[in-house]
C-alpha positions in Angstrom: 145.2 153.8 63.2 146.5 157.6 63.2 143.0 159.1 61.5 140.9 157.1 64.2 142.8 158.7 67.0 142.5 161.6 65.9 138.8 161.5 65.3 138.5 160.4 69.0 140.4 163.4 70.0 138.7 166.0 68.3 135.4 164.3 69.3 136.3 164.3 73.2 137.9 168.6 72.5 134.3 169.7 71.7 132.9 168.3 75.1 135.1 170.5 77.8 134.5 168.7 81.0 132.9 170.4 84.1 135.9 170.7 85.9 137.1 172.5 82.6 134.4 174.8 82.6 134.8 175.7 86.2 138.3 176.2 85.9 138.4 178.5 83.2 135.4 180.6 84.7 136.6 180.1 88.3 137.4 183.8 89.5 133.7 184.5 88.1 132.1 181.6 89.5 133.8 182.6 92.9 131.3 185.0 92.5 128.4 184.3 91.7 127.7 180.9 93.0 124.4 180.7 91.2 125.9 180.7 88.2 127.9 177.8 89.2 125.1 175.8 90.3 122.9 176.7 87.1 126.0 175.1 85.1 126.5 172.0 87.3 122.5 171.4 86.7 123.4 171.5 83.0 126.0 169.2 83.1 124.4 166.7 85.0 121.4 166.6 82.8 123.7 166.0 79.4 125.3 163.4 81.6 122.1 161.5 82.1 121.0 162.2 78.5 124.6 160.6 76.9 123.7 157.5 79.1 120.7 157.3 77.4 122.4 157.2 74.1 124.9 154.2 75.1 
């Protein structure tokens, strides 16, 4: 049970979520709002391309 949780976990640390990403880059996101929308394209697309895999 305790190695299968912890499997899950480390799985679900490589994928930082958007609102991660965004957070941690916020102050230069704030600036460059291109950026933010080039990144929010990304993330949309791997989104679409995990449902694909279920």
């Amino acid at each position: 049970m305790g190695k299968k949780e912890e499997v899950t976990f480390m799985k679900r640390r490589k994928k930082p979520s958007l609102a991660n990403l965004i957070h941690e880059n916020r102050l230069q996101l704030l600036n460059n709002p291109k950026e933010l929308e080039r990144i929010e394209k990304r993330w949309e697309e791997k989104r679409a391309l995990n449902h694909l895999d279920i």
